[in-house]
Structure formats: C-alpha cells, structure tokens
N, C-alpha and C positions, 0 to 999 in steps of 0.2 A: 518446427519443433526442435528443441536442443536438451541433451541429458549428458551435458558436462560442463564442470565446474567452472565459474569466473568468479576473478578476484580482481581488482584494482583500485584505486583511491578515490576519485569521485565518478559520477555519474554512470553509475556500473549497473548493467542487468543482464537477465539469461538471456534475451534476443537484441535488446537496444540498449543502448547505454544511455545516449542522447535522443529523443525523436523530439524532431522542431518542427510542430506540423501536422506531421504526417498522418498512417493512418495503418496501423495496427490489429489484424483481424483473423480470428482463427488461430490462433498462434498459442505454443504452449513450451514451458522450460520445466523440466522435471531433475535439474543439477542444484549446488550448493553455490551460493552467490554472498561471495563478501567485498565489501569495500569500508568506507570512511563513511564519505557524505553524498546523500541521493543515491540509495541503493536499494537497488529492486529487483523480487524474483524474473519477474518479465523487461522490466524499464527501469532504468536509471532514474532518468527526468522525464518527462511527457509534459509539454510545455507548448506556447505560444499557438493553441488550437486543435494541436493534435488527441489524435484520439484513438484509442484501447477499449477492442468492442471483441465478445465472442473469443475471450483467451483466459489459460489458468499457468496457475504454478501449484508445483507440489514439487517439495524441497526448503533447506534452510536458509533463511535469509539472516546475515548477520553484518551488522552496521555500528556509525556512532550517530550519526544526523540523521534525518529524514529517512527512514527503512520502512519498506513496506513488504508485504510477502507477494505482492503484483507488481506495485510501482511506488519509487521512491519518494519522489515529490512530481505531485498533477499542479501542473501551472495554470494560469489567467485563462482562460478562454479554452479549456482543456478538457476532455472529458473520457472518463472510464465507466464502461455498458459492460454489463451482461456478462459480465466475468467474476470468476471463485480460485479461491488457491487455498491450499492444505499445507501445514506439515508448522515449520517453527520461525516465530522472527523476533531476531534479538538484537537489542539496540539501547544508545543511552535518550537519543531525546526524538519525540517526534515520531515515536513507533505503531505501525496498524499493521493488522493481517492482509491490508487489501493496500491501503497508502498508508504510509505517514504524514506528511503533510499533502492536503487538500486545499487547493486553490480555486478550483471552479465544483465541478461534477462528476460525482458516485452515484453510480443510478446500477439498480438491479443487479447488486452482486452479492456474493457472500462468502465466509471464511470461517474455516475450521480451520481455527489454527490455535497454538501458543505462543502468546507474544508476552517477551519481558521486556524491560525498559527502564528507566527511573522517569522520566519528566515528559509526560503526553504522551500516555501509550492507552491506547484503544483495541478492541478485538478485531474491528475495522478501518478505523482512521486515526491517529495517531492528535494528530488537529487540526479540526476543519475551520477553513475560511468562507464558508461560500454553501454548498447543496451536496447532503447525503438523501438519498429518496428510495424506498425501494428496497432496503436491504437488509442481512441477517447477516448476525456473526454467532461463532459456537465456538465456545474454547477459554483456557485457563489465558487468564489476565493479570501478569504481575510489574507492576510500578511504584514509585519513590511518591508522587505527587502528579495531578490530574492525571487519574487513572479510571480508566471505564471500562465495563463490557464491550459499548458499542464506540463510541469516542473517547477518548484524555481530555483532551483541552479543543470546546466549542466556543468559540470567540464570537464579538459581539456581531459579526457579520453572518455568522454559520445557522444554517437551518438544517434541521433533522425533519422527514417527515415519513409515516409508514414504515416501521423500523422495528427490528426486536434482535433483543441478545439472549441468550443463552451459555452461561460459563459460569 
C-alpha cells in the first residue's frame, strides 16, 4: 500500500510503473499520480501477461496517453481481476477510470470515478481491444470524441459482456 505522490514521464504508477509479467495482488495506492504516457493510479503498463487482481486506487490520476485511475495501458495477454478505484482521471487520449487502453482483460471491477479526457475516454476503459466482462462504472464522463459511460472507443476486436454504467 502507498499514500504518496509519483510523478514521472512514462510508465508511472502508485506501486509499479512497469510490470512485465508479474503478478500484482492485494495492493492499494491512495496518493496523486501524474505522468505523460501509460499512467496509472496502481500501474503504469501491465503488459506481456502480467496480472492485477484484488487491488484499488483512490486518488487523482492525471496524464496525456493512456491514463487510467488503476492501470495505464493492460497489454497482450494481460489481465486486471477484481479490482475498483475512486476519485479522478484526467487525461487527453485513451482515458478510463479503471484502464485507458485495454489490450487483453477487465474482468470484475468497477469505478467510481471522474474521468475527463477529449479522445477515448470511458467511465472504465478508455479503449478497449480485446474483453470487458463483469463490470460497473459510476461517474461523470466528460470527452471531445468516443466518449462513453462505460467505454470511449470499442474497436472492432473489443467485446463488452454483462456490463452497466451509471453517470
């Protein structure tokens, strides 16, 4: 658990900036997290299988690329469980209260959050590629273009299934 601030330019979060892999559990950041690009309350990048299960943030997440209020961008073969975050995520493209970009799997989480943005900003995922299943978002949603309750921008690979928004 962490409840102080990080700032940096890419791949910046409350507990991992980077995780390649690994496996992320239990874990919670309640600080203010800014960077550039792949910025996340919890994770930076979560990437190449790693996994984000059983964690929250509550705090502001503020970015220009991929911002999320848990994880910045979830990669190929990536997955984020059973985790929720609160508070604010602000960003220009690619913005969710849970991920901004989504590459594999969002399964069973949810977000109360406020996320602005202008280009792909979602209550939850910013833009998915790939599987939302499972989830809820609750919160004020403001963006320029593909702008959603629950997603911004669901591309033609992206499946939503069992899902409700609320904002």
């Amino acid at each position: 658990s962490t409840m102080g601030n990080v700032t940096g330019d890419e791949d910046v979060g409350g507990i991992v900036g980077y995780n390649v892999g690994g496996t992320i559990k239990n874990c919670s950041s309640m600080g203010a997290i800014s960077g550039l690009e792949r910025v996340g309350g919890l994770v930076g990048y979560n990437g190449y299988g790693g996994t984000v299960e059983n964690c929250y943030a509550r705090g502001n997440v503020i970015g220009e690329e991929n911002v999320g209020g848990l994880v910045g961008k979830n990669g190929p073969k990536s997955i984020v469980y059973n985790s929720y975050t609160t508070g604010n995520v602000i960003g220009d493209e690619n913005v969710g209260g849970i991920v901004g970009d989504n590459g594999f799997i969002v399964q069973n989480c949810s977000a109360t959050v406020k996320v602005s943005g202008n280009l792909s900003v979602g209550g939850l995922v910013g833009w998915n590629r790939d599987l939302v299943r499972n989830c809820y978002a609750a919160g004020n949603v403001t963006g320029d273009e593909s702008t959603g309750g629950l997603v911004g921008l669901n591309d033609d690979y992206g499946m939503i299934n069992i899902c409700n928004a609320t904002g």
